[in-house]
C-alpha positions in Angstrom: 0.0 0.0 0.0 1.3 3.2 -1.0 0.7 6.6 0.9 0.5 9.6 -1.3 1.3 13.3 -1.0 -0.8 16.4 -2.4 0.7 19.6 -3.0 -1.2 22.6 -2.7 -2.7 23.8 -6.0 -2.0 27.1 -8.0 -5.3 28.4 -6.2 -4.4 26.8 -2.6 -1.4 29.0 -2.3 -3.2 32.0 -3.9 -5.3 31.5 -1.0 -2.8 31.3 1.5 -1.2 34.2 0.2 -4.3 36.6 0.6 -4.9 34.9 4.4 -1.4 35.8 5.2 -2.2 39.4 3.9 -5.3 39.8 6.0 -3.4 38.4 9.1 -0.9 40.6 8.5 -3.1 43.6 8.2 -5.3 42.9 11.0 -2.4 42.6 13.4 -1.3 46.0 12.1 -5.0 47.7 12.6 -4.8 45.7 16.3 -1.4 47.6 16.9 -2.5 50.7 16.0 -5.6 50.8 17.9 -3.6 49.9 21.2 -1.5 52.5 20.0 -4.3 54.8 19.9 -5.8 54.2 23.1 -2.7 54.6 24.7 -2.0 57.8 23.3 -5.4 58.8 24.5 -4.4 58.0 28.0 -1.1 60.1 28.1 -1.9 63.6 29.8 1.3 65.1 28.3 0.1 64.1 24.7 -3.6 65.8 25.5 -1.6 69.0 26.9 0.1 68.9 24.0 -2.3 68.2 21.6 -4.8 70.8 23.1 -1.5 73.4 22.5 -1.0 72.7 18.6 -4.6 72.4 18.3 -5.3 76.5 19.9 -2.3 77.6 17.0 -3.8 75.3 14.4 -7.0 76.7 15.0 -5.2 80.6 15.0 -3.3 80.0 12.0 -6.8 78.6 10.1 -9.3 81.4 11.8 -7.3 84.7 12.8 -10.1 87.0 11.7 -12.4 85.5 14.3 -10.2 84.7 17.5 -8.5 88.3 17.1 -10.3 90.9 18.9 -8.5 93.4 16.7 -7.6 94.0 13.5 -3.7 93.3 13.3 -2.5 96.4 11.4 -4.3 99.1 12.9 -1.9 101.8 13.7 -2.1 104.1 17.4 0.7 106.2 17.8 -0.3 107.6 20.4 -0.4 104.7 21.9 2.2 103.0 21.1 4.9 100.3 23.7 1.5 100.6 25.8 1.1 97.6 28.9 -1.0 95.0 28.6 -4.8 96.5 29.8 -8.0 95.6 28.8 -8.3 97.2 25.9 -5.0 95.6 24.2 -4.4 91.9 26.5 -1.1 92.0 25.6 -0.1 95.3 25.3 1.0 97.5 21.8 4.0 97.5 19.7 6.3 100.2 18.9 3.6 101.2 16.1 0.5 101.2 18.9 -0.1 97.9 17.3 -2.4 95.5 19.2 0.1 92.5 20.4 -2.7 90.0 21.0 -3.7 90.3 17.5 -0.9 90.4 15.8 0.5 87.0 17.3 -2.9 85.3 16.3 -2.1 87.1 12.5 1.4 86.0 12.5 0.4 81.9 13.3 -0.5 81.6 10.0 2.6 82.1 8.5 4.9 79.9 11.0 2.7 77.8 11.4 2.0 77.0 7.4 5.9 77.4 6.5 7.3 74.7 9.2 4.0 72.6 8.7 5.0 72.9 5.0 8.4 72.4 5.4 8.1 69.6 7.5 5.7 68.1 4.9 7.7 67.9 2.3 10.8 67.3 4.0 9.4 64.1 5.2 8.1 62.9 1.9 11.7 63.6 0.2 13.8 62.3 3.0 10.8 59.1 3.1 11.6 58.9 -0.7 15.7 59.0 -0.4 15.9 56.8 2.5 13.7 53.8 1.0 15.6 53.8 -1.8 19.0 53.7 -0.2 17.9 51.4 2.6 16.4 48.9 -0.1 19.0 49.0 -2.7 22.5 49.5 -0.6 25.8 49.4 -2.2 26.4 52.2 -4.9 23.2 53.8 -4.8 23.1 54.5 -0.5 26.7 55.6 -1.1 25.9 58.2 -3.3 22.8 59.5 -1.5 24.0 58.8 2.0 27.5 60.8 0.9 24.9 64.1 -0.8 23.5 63.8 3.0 27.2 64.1 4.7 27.7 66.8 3.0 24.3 69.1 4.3 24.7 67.8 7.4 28.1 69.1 7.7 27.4 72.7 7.8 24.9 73.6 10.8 20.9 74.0 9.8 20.7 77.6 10.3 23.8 78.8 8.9 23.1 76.9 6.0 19.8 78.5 5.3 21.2 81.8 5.8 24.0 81.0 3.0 20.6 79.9 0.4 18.6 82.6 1.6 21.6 85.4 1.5 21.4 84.3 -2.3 17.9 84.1 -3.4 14.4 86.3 -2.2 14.4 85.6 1.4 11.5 87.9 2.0 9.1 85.0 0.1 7.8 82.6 2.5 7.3 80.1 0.4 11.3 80.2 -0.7 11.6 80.3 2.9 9.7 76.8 3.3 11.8 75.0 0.6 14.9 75.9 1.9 14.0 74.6 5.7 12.8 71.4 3.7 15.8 71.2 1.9 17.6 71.4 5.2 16.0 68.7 6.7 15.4 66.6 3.8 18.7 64.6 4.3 18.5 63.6 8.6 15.0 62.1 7.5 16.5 60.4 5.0 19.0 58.4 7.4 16.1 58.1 9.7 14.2 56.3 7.0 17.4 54.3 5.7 18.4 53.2 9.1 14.8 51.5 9.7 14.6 50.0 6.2 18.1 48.4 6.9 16.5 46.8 9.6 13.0 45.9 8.1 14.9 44.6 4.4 16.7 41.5 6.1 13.1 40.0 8.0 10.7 37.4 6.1 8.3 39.1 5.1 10.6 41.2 2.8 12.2 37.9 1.5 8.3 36.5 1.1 7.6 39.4 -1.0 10.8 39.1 -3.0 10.1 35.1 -3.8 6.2 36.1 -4.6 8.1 38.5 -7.3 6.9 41.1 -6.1 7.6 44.7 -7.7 10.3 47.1 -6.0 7.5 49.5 -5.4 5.2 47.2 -3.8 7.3 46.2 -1.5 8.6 49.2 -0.3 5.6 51.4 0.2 3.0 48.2 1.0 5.2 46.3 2.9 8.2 48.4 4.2 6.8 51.3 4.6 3.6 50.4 6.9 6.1 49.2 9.2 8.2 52.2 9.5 5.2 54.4 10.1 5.7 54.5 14.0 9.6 55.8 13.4 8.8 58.1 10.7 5.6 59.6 12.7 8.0 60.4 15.7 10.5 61.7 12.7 8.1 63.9 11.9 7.1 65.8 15.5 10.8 66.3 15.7 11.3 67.3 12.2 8.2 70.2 12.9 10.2 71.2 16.2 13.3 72.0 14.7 11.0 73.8 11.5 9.8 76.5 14.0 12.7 77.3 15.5 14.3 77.6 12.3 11.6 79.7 10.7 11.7 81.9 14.1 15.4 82.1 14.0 15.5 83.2 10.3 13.1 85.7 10.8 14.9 87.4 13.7 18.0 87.7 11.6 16.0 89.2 9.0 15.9 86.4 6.9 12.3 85.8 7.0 9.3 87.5 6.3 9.4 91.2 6.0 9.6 94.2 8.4 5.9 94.9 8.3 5.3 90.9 8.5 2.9 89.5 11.3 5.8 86.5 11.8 6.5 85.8 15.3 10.2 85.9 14.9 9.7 89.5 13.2 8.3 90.8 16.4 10.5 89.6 18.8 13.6 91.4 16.5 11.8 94.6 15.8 10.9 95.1 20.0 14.1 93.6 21.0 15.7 96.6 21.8 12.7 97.8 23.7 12.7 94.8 26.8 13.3 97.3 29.3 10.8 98.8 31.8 7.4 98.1 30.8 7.8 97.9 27.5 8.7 94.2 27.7 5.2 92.8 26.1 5.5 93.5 22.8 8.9 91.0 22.8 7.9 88.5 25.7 4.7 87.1 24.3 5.6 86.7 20.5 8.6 84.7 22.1 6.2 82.7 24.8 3.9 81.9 21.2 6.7 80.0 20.3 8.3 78.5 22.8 4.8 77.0 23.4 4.1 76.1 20.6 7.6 74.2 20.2 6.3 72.8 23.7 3.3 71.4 22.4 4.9 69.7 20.2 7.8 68.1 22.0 5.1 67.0 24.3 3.2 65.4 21.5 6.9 64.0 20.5 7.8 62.8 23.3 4.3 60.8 24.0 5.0 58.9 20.3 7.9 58.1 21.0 6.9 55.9 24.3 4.3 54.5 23.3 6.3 53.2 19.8 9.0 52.3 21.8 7.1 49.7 23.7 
């Protein structure tokens, strides 16, 4: 009597294939739902959530959270204290402070949002590619990264921006996202190194799988949690960037709204009680970095896990 063997059909392993998938993706919606919920039960992740949601909602609705409008001029009553009339005082043109902070979210806001944007899909881009493929091509790519990361963010922008119209914002957003275009990329490359040399990569590759199905459906899913906390820090360092180029003059314009603008045109003026029209431009953004190291920091412990 002989025993005899079946091997799964053309179909049976189509099968297969398509339960791994779902497995696969069920496990990822179950992490990301623990994820979630334990997220939701970080305090420092609502404070800072609640933070970036009060600019977010500034920088969308300034007309209505402004009491007053932002370039009405008093020169009369001008460097006044915060009172009720003006809560935060006037600037050196009798300028309501208040209002001109909510203006000026809009455009720090939009620029390192932007910037951070696109910086993140670039380096996401660059650091797939040279995690995936290795050899030649990461040693070009990871050597064009050396050499941006050699010379120190802002000083860098200020050599691009000495060159070009600094005064436009949106030139302003490229070259932050040009900046930081390169330390996502080695973010990016270092987790692909890692996620390129486990099974389900080689699975893929003996399915013949296309290059670009593999990385963005099946590498990059899996380097969402690295890239998301990439991202937080990436918008931290935008703000402070934008800020900084602005109060070198690099930025937006004189007559410009921009935080950073305020705090260099009433610089000279912290003295006394004249100290408004500089202090609470500067508290706008050192909250609003704090918000979002908060949200930052959160991500990262709850990825880490």
């Amino acid at each position: 009597m002989t025993e005899t063997t079946t091997s799964p059909t053309g179909v049976d392993r189509v099968g297969l294939r398509e339960l791994a998938r779902e497995r696969a993706a069920e496990e990822r919606r179950t992490r990301r739902r623990e994820r979630r919920q334990l997220l939701l039960r970080k305090p420092s992740f609502l404070f800072g959530a609640a933070i970036l949601l009060f600019w977010f909602a500034c920088a969308l609705i300034p007309d209505v959270i402004a009491p007053q409008d932002p370039a009405v001029q008093d020169l009369l009553g001008k460097l006044k204290e915060p009172s009720w009339k003006h809560w935060w005082g006037t600037d050196v043109l009798g300028r309501d402070v208040f209002s001109r902070v909510i203006d000026g979210t809009r455009v720090i806001v939009f620029v390192a949002l932007g910037a951070t944007i696109i910086a993140t899909i670039v380096g996401t881009m660059l650091g797939l590619i040279s995690g995936y493929y290795k050899g030649r091509v990461d040693d070009v790519i990871m050597r064009l990264a050396d050499i941006f990361s050699a010379i120190p963010t802002i000083v860098l922008a200020l050599l691009i921006t000495s060159t070009v119209d600094s005064k436009s914002m949106l030139i302003v957003m490229f070259i932050i996202a040009l900046v930081f275009s390169p330390i996502v990329a080695r973010t990016v490359r270092s987790s692909v190194l890692g996620e390129s040399e486990l099974d389900y990569v080689a699975a893929a590759r003996l399915r013949t799988e296309k290059t670009p199905h593999i990385l963005f459906a099946e590498v990059l899913p899996n380097i969402l949690p690295a890239l998301a906390v990439e991202f937080t820090v990436r918008l931290g360092y935008a703000i402070f960037a934008m800020a900084t180029l602005s109060f070198l003059g690099a930025g937006a314009g004189p007559e410009s709204s921009d935080w950073g603008t305020q705090v260099a045109t009433h610089f000279k003026f912290l003295n006394g009680l004249n100290w408004s029209a500089t202090i609470f431009p500067a508290g706008a953004i050192a909250s609003l970095s704090l918000g979002v190291n908060m949200v930052q920091d959160a991500l990262t412990e709850v990825f880490e896990r």
